[in-house]
N, C-alpha and C positions, 0 to 999 in steps of 0.2 A: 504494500500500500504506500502510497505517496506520502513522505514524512511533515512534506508541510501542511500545517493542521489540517490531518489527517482524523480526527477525531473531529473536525467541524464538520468534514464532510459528512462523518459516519450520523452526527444529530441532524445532517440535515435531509440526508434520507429515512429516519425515525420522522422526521418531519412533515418530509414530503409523504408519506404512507399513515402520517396520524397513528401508526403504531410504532411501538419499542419493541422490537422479534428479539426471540436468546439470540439470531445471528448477530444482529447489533449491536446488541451489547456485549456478548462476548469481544467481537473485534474491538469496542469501547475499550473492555480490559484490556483486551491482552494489547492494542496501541500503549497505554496507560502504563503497564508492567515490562512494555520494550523501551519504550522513550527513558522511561524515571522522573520523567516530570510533563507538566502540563504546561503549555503555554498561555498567555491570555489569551488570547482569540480561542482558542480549543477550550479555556474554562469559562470562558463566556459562553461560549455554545451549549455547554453541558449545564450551565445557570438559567437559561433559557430551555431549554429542554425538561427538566426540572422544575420550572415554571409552568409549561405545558402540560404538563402530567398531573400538575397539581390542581390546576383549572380545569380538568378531565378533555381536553381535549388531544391530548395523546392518551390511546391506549396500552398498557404493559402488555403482551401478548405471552401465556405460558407454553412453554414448550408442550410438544406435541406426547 
C-alpha cells in the first residue's frame, strides 16, 4: 500500500461504502503497527471516521 497516508485513504473508502468491513480495519492496523506512528492527516482521518461512527452514519460491519 502506498505509505503516504495510507490510512487516509483506507477511512476514506470506510467512507465512501458508509461501512467499516474487518478488511479495513484490519489494513487500519496493520498500516498502524508497520509505520509506528501516525501522521496528522492519517489521524485526522481516523478522528473523523470516529466521528462518523459515532453519529451512526458509518456502519461497523462484523465479520462474516
Amino acid at each position: 500500500m502506498n505509505t503516504t497516508y495510507s490510512i487516509r485513504l483506507l477511512v476514506g473508502k470506510a467512507l465512501h461504502l458508509r461501512q467499516l468491513t474487518p478488511d479495513i480495519e484490519n489494513a487500519i492496523n496493520s498500516e498502524l503497527t508497520r509505520l509506528g506512528y501516525i501522521s496528522d492527516i492519517d489521524y485526522e482521518a481516523l478522528e473523523l471516521l470516529m466521528a462518523e461512527m459515532d453519529a451512526g452514519r458509518i456502519q461497523l460491519v462484523a465479520s462474516p
